[in-house]
C-alpha positions in Angstrom: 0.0 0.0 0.0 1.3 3.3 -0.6 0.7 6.9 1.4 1.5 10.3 0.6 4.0 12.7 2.0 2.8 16.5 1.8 4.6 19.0 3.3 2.3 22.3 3.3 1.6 26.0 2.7 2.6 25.5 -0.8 0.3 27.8 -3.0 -0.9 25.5 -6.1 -0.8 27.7 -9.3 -1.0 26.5 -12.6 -3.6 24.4 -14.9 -4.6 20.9 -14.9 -7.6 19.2 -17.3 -10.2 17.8 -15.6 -10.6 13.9 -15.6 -13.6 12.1 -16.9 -16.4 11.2 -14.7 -15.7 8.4 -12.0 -19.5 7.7 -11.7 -20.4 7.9 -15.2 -17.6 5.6 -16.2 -18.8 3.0 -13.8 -21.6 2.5 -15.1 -21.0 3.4 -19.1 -19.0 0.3 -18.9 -20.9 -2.4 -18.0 -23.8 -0.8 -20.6 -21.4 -1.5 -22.9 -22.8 -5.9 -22.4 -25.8 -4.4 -24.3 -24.8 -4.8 -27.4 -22.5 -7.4 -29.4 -20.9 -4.5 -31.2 -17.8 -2.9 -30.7 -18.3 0.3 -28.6 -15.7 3.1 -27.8 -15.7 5.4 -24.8 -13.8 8.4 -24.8 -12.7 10.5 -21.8 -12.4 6.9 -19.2 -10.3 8.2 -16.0 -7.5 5.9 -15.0 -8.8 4.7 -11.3 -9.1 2.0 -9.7 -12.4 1.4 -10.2 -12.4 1.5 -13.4 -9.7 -0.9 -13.9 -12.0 -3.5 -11.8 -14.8 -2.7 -13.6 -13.2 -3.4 -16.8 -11.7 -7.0 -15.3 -15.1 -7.9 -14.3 -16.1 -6.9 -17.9 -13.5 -9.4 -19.0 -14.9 -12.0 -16.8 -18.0 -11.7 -18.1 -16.8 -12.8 -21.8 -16.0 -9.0 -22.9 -13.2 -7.6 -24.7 -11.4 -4.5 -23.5 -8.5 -2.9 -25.1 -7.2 0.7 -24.6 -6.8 2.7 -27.7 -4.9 5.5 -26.2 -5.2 8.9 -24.2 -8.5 7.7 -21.9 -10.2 5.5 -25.0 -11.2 2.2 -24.8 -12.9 -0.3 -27.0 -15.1 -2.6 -25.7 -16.8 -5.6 -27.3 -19.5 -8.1 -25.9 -19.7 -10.1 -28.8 -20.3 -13.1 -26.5 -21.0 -13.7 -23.1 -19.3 -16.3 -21.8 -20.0 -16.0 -18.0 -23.1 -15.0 -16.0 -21.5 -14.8 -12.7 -19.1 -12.9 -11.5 -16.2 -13.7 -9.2 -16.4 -12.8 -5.7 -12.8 -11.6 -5.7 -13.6 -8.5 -8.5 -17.0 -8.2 -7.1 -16.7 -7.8 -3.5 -13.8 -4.3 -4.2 -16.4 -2.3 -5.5 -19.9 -1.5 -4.8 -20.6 -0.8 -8.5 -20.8 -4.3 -9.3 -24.6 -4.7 -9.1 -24.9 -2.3 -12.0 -24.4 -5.4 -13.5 -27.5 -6.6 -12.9 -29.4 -4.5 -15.4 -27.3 -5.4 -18.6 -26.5 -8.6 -17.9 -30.2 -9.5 -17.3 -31.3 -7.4 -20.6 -28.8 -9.2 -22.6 -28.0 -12.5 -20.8 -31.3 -13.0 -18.7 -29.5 -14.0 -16.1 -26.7 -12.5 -13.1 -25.1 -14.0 -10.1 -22.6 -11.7 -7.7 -21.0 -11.0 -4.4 -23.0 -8.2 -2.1 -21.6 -5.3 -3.3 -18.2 -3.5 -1.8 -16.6 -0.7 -1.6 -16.7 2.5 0.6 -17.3 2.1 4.1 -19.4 5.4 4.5 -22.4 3.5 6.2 -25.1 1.4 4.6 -26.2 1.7 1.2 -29.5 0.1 0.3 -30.0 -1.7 -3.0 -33.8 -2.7 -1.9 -34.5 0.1 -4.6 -32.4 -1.7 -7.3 -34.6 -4.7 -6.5 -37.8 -3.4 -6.3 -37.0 -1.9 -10.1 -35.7 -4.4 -12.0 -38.4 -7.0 -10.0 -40.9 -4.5 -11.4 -39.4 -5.3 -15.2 -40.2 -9.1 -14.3 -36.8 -10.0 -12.8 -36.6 -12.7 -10.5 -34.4 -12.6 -7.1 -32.8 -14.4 -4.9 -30.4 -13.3 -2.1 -28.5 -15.6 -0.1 -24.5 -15.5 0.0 -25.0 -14.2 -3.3 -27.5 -12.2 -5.0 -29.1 -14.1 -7.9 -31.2 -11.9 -10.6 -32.9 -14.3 -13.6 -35.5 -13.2 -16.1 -36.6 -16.6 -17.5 -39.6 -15.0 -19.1 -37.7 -12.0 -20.0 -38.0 -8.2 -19.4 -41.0 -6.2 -19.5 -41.6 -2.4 -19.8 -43.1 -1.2 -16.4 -44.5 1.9 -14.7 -42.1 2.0 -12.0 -42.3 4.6 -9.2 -38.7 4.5 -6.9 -39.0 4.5 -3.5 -35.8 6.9 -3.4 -33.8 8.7 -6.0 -31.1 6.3 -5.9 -28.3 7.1 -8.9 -27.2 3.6 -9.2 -30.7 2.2 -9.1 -31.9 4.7 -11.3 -29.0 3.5 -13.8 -29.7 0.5 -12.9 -33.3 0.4 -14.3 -32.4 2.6 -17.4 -30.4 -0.4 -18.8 -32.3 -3.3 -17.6 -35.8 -1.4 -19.8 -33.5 -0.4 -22.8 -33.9 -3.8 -23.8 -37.2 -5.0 -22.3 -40.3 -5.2 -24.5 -42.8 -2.4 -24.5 -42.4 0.9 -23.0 -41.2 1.8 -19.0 -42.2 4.8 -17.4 -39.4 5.6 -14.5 -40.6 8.4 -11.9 -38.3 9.8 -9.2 -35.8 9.2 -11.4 -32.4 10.2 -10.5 -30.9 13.2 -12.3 -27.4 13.7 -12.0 -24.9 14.5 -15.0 -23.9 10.7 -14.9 -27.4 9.5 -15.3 -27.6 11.5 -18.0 -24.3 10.3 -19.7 -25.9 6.7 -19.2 -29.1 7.9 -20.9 -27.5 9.7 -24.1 -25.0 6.8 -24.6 -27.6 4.8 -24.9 -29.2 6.8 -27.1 -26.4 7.1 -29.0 -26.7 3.2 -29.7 -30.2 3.4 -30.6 -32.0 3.5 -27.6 -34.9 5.1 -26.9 -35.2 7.4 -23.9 -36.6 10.6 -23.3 -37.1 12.9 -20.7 -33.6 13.0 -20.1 -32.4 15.7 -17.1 -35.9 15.2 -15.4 -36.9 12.7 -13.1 -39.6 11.0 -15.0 -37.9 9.1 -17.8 -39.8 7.3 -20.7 -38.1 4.4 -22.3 -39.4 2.7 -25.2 -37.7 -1.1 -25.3 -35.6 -1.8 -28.2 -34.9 -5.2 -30.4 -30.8 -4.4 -30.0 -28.3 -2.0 -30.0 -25.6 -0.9 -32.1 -21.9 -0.4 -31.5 -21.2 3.3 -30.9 -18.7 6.0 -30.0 -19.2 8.1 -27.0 -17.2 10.6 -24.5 -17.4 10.6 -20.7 -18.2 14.3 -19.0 -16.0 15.8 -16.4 -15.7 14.5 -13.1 -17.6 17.5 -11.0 -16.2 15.9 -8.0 -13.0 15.8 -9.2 -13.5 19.5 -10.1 -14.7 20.8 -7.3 -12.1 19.1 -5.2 -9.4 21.0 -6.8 -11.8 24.2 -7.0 -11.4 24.0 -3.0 -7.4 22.9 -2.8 -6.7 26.1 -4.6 -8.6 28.3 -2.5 -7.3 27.2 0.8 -3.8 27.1 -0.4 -4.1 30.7 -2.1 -3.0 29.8 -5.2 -4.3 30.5 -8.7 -5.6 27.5 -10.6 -7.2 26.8 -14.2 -8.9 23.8 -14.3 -9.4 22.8 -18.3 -12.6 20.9 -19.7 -14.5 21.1 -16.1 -17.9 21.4 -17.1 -18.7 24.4 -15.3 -22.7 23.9 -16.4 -23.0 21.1 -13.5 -21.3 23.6 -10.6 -24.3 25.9 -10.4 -25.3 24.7 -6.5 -21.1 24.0 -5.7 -21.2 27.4 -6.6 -23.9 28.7 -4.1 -22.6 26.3 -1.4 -18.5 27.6 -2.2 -19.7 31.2 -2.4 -21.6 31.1 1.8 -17.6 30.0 1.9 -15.8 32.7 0.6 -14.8 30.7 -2.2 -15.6 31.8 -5.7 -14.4 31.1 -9.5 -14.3 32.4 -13.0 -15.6 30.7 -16.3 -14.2 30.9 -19.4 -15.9 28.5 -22.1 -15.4 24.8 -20.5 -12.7 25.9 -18.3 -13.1 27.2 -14.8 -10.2 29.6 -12.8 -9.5 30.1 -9.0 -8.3 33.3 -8.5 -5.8 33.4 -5.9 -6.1 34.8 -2.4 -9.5 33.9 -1.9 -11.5 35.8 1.1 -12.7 33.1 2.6 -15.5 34.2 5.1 -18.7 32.4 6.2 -21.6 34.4 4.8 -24.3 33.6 8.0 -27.9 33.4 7.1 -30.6 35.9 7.6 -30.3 37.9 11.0 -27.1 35.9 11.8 -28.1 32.6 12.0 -25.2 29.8 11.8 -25.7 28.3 8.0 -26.1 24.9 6.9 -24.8 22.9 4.1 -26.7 19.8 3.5 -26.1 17.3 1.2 -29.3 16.5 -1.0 -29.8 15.1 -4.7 -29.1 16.4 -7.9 -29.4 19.3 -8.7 -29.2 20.0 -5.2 -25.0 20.0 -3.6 -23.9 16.4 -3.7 -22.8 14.2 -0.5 -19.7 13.6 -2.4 -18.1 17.6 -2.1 -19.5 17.9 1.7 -16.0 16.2 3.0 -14.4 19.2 0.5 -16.7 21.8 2.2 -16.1 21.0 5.3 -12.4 21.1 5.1 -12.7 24.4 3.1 -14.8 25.5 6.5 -11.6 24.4 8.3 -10.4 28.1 6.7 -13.0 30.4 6.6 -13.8 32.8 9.2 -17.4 31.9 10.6 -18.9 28.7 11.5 -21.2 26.4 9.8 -23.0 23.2 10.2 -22.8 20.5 8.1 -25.4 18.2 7.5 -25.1 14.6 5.5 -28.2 12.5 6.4 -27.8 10.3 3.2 -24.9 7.8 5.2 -24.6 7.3 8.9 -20.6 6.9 8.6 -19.7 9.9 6.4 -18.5 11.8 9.3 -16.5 9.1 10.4 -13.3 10.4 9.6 -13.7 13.5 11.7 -11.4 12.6 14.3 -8.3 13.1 11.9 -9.2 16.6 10.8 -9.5 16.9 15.0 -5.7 15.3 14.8 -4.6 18.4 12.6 -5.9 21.0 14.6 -9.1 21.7 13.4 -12.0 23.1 16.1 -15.1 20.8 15.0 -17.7 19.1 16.8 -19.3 16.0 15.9 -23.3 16.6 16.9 -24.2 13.1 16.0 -23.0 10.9 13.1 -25.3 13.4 10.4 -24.2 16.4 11.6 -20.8 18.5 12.5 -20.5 21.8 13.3 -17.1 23.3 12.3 -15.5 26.6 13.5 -12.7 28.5 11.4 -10.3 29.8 10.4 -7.8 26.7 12.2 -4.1 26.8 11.6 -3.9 23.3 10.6 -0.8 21.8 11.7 0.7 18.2 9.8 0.8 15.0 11.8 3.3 12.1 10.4 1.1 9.4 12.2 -2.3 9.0 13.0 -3.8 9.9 9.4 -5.5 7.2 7.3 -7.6 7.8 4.4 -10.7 5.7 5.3 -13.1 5.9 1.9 -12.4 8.1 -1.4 -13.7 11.6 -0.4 -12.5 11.5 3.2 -8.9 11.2 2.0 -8.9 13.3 -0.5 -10.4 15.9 2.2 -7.3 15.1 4.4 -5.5 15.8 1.5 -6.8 19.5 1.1 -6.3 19.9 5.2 -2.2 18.7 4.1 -1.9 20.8 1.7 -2.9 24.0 4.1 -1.6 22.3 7.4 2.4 24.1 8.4 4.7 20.9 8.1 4.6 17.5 6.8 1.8 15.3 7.0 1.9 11.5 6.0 -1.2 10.1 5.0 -1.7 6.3 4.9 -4.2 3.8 2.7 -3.8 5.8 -0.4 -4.8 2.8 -1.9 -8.7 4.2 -1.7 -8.0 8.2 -2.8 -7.3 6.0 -5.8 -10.4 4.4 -6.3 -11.9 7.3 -7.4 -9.0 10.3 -8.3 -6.8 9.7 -11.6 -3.1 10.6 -10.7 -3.7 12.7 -7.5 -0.5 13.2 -6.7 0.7 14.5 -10.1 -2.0 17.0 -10.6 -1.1 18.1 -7.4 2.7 18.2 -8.2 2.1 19.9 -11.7 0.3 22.7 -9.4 3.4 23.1 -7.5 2.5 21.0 -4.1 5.4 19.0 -2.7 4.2 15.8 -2.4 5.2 12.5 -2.6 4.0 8.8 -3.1 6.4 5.8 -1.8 5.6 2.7 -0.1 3.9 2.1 2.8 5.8 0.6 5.7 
């Protein structure tokens, strides 16, 4: 396992181009089982994930070869294999996404329970309920078992939550069924969308695409196809916040500004703010970060909710950023019980937080942050790359452990972060 070394209050100036979209390449990949024709995707980060995601493709009976500079071709000409290996399958909670494609084109899927981050649980009774609804069968022992002997139906399905992954889930399991499926609640993000244009792109039908009431119209097959990924807004607006609390001046190239508009509002009560020009967003340096309270004074709150509203995947960024801004706010994540479970090590580095109850935390700045050589581990994706954003401001050197899961879900952290001008280093883990 390797860790970072970072030693702090280096300004990061410079540009970097933003990577493609963790989320959306997750599940772009596995749609790619939908068809028996060759499909390219365009823009794929280099993570982790990803590269699991493509091994299980290969288990499955799929080709996958990389083409060069993010592009990959993928063919499904056969499927060979309708269960998945609990190895691949257990690292990363992705894996039921499976479900849908493999069931629309193989009628059948058996898998580990999904892994991944340990954030707190993560139901997948909406996943269930969904593809049930599209005449699925299921089974769940020590391994979930989805069949469609009969084969899929279009439905008019009504999610019991806006769940992303069950959402994209569904979209790829009715893509292929017969007759037409009505999805409400739908999830919205910029991912889902990606899943529902690529599709289209292969001759799908689906419409209402950027609402939350999707209409998909079943299909005989789909055709190979050429698509490119979005930016990663995560990825974006983690680097939106490492240059502010560093003081540095930062382009960030391709970033898909269009999808910021609430990271904006949430940066802004922050003291944080940025410039657009075409695709590409710039932190100006020396940002005044402040807390901007609410009406007659009142402590804000930022609270995670779903798209379009500011995702639970920047509220370990905020919070850090909050680490520097003069004013207090309270942060409030009620979609996973653990989130907050990393607070302790911000606590380690001098920051003045308290920890209400595992939803909420109430965080008081500006902190000198001060670096810590032993006690800091990254425990899931967004928590260490948060810690990495508290090194970067923090006087001295800070070691940070388990990069291994910063990985998962950030292409070549430690390079962007170099190319900006931070001194930091990767070597192996003792």
């Amino acid at each position: 396992m390797d860790r970072l070394v970072i030693q702090g209050q280096e300004p990061l100036n410079g540009t970097i181009t933003a990577s493609g979209n963790k989320n959306a390449a997750l599940k772009l990949l596995p749609a790619c089982l939908l068809t028996e024709e060759p499909v390219i995707l365009h823009n794929v980060p280099d993570i982790a994930d990803v590269r699991i995601t493509i091994q299980i493709l290969e288990y499955l009976g799929a080709t996958a070869e990389p083409i060069g500079d993010g592009s990959w071709r993928i063919h499904a000409k056969e499927i060979s294999n309708t269960t998945i290996d609990q190895k691949l399958g257990s690292k990363i909670r992705a894996s039921i996404v499976y479900a849908g494609p493999m069931l629309g084109r193989a009628g059948r899927l058996e898998l580990p329970p999904p892994g991944g981050d340990i954030i707190g649980r993560r139901r997948v009774d909406t996943h269930i309920l969904a593809l049930k609804a599209l005449g699925a069968k299921f089974e769940m022992g020590e391994r979930f078992i989805f069949s469609a002997p009969d084969g899929l139906k279009g439905a008019d399905i009504l999610l019991d939550e806006a769940s992303v992954t069950a959402t994209e889930n569904a979209i790829m399991a009715a893509v292929l069924a017969r007759g037409t499926t009505i999805l409400r609640n739908a999830a919205t993000e910029p991912h889902v969308q990606d899943m529902c244009n690529f599709l289209n792109t292969l001759g799908g039908q689906i419409e209402g695409i950027g609402s939350n009431v999707l209409i998909i119209t079943g299909v005989d097959r789909l055709h190979g196809g050429e698509f490119s990924i979005g930016a990663d807004f995560i990825e974006v607006g983690s680097f939106i916040g490492a240059a502010a609390i560093t003081g540095g001046r930062v382009r960030i190239r391709n970033a898909s500004p269009e999808h910021l508009a609430m990271v904006a509002l949430v940066y802004n009560k922050l003291g944080v703010h940025w410039e657009v020009e075409g695709q590409d967003v710039i932190v100006p340096e020396y940002q005044p970060l402040k807390v901007i309270p609410d009406l007659g004074g009142a402590i804000p709150e930022v609270k995670a909710q779903p798209w379009p509203a500011f995702p639970s995947d920047l509220m370990s960024i905020a919070l850090v950023i909050a680490t520097q801004a003069e004013g207090t706010v309270l942060f409030h994540e009620w979609m996973y019980d653990s989130r907050f479970f990393w607070i302790d090590k911000l606590v380690y580095l001098g920051a003045r937080t308290v920890l209400c109850d595992p939803h909420r935390c109430l965080i008081q700045g500006p902190t000198r942050l001060r670096g810590d050589k032993s006690r800091i581990t990254s425990p899931d994706i967004r928590a260490g790359m948060a810690l990495v954003l508290a090194a970067l401001c923090a006087e001295g050197t800070t070691i940070i452990h388990n990069v291994g899961q910063i990985d998962r879900g950030y292409q070549d952290v430690d390079g962007k972060l170099r190319s900006l001008g931070a001194k930091i280093i990767r070597e192996k883990d003792e």
